[in-house]
C-alpha positions as CSV (number, residue, x, y, z in Angstrom):
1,X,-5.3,6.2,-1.6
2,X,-6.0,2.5,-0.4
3,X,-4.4,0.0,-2.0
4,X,-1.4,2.1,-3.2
5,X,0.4,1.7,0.1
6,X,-0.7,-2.1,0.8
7,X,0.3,-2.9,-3.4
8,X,3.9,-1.8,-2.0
9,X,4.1,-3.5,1.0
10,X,3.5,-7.1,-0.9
11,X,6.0,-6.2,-3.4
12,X,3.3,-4.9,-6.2
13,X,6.2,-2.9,-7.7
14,X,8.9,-3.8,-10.1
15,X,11.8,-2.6,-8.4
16,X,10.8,-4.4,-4.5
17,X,10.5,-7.4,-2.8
18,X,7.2,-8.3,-0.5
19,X,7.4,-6.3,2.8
20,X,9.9,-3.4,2.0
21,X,12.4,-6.1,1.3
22,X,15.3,-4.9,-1.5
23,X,15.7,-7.1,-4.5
24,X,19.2,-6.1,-5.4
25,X,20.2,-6.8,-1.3
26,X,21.7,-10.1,-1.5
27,X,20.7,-11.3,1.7
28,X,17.1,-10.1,1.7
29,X,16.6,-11.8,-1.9
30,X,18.4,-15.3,-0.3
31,X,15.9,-14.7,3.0
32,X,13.0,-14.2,0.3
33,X,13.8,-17.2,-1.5
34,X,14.5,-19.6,1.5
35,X,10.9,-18.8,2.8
36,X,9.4,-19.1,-0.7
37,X,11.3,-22.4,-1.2
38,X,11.3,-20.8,-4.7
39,X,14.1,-22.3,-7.3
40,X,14.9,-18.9,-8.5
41,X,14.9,-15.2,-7.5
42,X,15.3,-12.4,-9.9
43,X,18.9,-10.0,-8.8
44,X,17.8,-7.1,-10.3
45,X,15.0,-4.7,-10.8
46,X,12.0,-5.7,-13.2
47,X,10.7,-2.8,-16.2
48,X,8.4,-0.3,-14.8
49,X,5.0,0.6,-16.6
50,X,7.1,3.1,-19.8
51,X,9.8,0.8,-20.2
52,X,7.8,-2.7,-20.0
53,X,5.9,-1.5,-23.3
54,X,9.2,-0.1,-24.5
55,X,10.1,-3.5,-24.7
56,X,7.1,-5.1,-26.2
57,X,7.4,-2.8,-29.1
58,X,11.1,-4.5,-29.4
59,X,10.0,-7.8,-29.3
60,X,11.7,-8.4,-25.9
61,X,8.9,-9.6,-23.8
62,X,6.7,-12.7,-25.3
63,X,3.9,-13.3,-22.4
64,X,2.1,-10.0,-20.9
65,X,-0.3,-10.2,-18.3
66,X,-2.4,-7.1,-17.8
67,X,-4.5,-6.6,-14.2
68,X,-7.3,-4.5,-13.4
69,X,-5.9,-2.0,-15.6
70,X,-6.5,-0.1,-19.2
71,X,-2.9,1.4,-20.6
72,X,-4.4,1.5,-23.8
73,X,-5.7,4.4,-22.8
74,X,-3.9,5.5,-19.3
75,X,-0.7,5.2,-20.5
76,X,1.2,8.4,-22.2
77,X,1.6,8.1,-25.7
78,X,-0.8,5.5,-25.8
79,X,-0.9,4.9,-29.9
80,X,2.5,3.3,-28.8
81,X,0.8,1.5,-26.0
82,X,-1.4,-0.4,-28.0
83,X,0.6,-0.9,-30.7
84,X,3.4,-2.3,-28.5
85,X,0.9,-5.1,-26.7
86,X,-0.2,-5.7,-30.5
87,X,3.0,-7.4,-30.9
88,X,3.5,-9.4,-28.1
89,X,2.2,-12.9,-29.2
90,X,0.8,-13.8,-25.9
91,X,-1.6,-11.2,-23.8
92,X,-3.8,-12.3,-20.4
93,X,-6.0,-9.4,-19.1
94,X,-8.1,-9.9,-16.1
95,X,-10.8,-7.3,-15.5
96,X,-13.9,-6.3,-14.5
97,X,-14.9,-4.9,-17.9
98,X,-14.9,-7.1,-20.6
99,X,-14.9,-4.3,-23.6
100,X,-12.3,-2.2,-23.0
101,X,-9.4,-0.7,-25.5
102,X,-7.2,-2.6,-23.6
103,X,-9.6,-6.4,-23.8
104,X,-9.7,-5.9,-27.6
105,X,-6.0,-6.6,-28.0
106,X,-6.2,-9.8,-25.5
107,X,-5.7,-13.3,-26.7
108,X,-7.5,-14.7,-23.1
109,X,-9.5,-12.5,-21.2
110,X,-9.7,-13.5,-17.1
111,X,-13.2,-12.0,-15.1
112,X,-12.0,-10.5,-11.8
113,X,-14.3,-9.5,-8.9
114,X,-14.5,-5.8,-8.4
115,X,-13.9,-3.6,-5.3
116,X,-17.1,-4.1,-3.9
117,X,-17.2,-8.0,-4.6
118,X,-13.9,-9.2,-3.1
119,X,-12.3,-10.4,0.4
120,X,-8.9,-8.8,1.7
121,X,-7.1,-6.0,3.5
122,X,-6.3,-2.5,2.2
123,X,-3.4,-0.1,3.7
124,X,-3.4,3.4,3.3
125,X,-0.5,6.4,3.3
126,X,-0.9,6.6,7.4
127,X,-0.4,2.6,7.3
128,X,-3.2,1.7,8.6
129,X,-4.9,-1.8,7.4
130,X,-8.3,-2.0,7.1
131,X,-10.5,-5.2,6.3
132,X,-12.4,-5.0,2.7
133,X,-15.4,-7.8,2.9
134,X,-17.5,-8.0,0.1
135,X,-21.3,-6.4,-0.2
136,X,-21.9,-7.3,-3.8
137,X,-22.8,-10.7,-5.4
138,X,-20.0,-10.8,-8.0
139,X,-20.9,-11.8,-12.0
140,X,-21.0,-15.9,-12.1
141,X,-17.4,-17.3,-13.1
142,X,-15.8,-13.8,-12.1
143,X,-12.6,-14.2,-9.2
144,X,-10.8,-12.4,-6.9
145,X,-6.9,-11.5,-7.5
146,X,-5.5,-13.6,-5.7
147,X,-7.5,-17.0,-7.0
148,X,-6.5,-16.3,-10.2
149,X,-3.1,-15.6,-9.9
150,X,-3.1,-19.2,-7.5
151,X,-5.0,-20.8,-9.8
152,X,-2.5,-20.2,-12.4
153,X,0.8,-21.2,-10.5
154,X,-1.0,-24.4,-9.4
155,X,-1.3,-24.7,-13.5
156,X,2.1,-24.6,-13.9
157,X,3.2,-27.0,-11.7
158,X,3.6,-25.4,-8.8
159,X,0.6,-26.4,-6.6
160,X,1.7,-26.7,-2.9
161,X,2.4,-23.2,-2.9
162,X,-0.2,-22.0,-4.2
163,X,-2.2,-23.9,-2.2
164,X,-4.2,-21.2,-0.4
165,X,-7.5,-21.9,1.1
166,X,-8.8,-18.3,1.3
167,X,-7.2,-14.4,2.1
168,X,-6.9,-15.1,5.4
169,X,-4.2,-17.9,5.1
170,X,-2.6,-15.4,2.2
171,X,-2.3,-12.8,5.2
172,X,-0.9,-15.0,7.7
173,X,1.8,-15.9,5.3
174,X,2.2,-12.3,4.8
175,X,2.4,-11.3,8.4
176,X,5.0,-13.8,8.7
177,X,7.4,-12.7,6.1
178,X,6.9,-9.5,7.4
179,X,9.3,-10.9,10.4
180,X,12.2,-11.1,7.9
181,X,11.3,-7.3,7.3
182,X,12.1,-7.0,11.0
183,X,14.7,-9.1,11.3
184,X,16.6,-6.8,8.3
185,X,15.9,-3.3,10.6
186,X,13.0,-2.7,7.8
187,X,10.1,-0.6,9.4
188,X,7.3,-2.9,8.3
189,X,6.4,-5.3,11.1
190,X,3.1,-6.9,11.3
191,X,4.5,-10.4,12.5
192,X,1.9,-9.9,15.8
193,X,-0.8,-11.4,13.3
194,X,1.3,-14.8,11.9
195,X,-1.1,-16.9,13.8
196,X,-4.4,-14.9,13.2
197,X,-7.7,-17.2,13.1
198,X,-10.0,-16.9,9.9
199,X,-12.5,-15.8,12.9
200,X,-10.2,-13.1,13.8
201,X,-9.1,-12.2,10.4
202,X,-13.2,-11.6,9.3
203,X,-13.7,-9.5,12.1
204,X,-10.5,-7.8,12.1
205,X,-10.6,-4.0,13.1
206,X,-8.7,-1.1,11.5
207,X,-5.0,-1.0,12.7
208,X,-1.9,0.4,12.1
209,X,1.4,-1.1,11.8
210,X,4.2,-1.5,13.1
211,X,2.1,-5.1,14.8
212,X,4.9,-6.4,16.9
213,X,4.9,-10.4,17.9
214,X,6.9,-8.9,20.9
215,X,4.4,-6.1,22.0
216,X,3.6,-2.7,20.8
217,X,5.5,0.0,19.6
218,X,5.1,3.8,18.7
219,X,2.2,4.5,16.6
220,X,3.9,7.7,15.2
221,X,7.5,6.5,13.6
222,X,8.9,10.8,13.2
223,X,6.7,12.2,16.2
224,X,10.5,13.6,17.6
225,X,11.6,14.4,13.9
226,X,14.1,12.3,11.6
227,X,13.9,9.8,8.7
228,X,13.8,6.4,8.5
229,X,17.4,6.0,7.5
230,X,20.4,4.8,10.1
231,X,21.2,8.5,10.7
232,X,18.0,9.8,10.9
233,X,18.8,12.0,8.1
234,X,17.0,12.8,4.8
235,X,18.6,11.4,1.6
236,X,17.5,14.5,-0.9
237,X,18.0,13.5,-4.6
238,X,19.0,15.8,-7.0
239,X,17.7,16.0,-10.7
240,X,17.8,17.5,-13.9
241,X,14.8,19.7,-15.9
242,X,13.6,17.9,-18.8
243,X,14.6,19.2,-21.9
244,X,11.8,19.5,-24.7
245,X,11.5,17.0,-26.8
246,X,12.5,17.2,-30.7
247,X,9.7,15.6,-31.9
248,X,7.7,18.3,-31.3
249,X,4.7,19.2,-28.3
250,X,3.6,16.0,-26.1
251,X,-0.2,16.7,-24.4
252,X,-0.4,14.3,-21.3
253,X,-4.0,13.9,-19.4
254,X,-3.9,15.6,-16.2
255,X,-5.3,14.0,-12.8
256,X,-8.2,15.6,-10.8
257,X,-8.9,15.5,-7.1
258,X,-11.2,12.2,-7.4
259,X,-10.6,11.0,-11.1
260,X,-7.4,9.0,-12.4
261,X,-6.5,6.2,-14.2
262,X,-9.5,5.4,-16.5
């Protein structure tokens, strides 16, 4: 499922750094920040998807930006959904559709390229990064991802670094943080591309990481068995079963083979 594994490996989630990097590790978030040169660096985990609306219903959260996504309608109880991003006084959403149930309850709506339209890379579950070039003329004013989120920081004042000239100079910063990774005994390694060309990076092949600046290593990380912990053991986590709720029955949509989200 391309881009779920590359999303992670950025730091698309709430609870991660860029590169498999721990936000509530002291040293990883100082290591982060240093090569960021960024004033400030969260010490704790950000609200996942359920709790983030949580707290716009509250009142907590007074800025959401929404990206290439509809919870309007994806999200469980999603009468709550929309009523929660009703009242936050400030909504972005950038999107390839412009009508959607989710667009109806922006206050600025952002045109994003779609799949077909955009530059990048894409990782899948066997880590293998692919390129992604464009085959589509995308709608006039549209932009990709990463130009919008750029072009914002650079609004608020924060131009040198978001100076980027395209996706390849993105991923050579990338590949280089990816050497902190390393450096912390993190699996994710593709520091062998810091320096790649923008020749290179268009015609880049399909590969799969660990990319070593210090030559290759195993393709297969468990072919003799074990987990990626210090003792090669699994850590096995051990939950409860949900109780039923007491507001009554709760009816969530179910996923099919080649249909999710919306």
């Amino acid at each position: 499922q391309p881009n779920a594994m590359g999303g992670r490996e950025v730091g698309g989630l709430a609870n991660m750094l860029a590169c498999h990097l721990d936000i509530e590790n002291t040293s990883h978030r100082a290591d982060v920040q240093s090569f960021w040169k960024s004033p400030a660096i969260p010490k704790k985990p950000g609200l996942k998807a359920v709790d983030l609306f949580d707290a716009c219903l509250k009142g907590d959260i007074k800025a959401l930006w929404i990206m290439s996504t509809n919870p309007a309608v994806s999200m469980p109880n999603a009468k709550k959904v929309r009523q929660a991003i009703q009242s936050v006084p400030f909504t972005v959403v950038s999107d390839i559709m412009e009508d959607t149930d989710t667009t109806r309850l922006a206050d600025v709506l952002l045109p994003a390229k779609a799949w077909g339209e955009k530059s990048g890379t894409v990782t899948n579950s066997e880590r293998c990064i692919s390129r992604q070039r464009p085959f589509l003329t995308p709608p006039e004013n549209s932009r990709a991802d990463w130009e919008i989120i750029a072009g914002v920081g650079q609004r608020m004042g924060w131009a040198s670094a978001f100076h980027y000239k395209n996706e390849a100079a993105i991923f050579r910063e990338y590949a280089r943080m990816s050497i902190l990774a390393h450096n912390h005994g993190k699996d994710f390694d593709i520091s062998g591309q810091s320096n790649i060309s923008d020749e290179a990076f268009d015609q880049l092949s399909p590969a799969i990481w660990p990319i070593a600046s210090d030559g290759p290593k195993p393709r297969r990380f468990f072919a003799n068995g074990g987990f990626y912990h210090p003792n090669g053991k699994a850590r096995m986590l051990a939950i409860s079963s949900p109780t039923r709720s007491s507001d009554g029955l709760r009816l969530n949509t179910g996923r099919i083979r080649d249909q999710w989200h919306t």
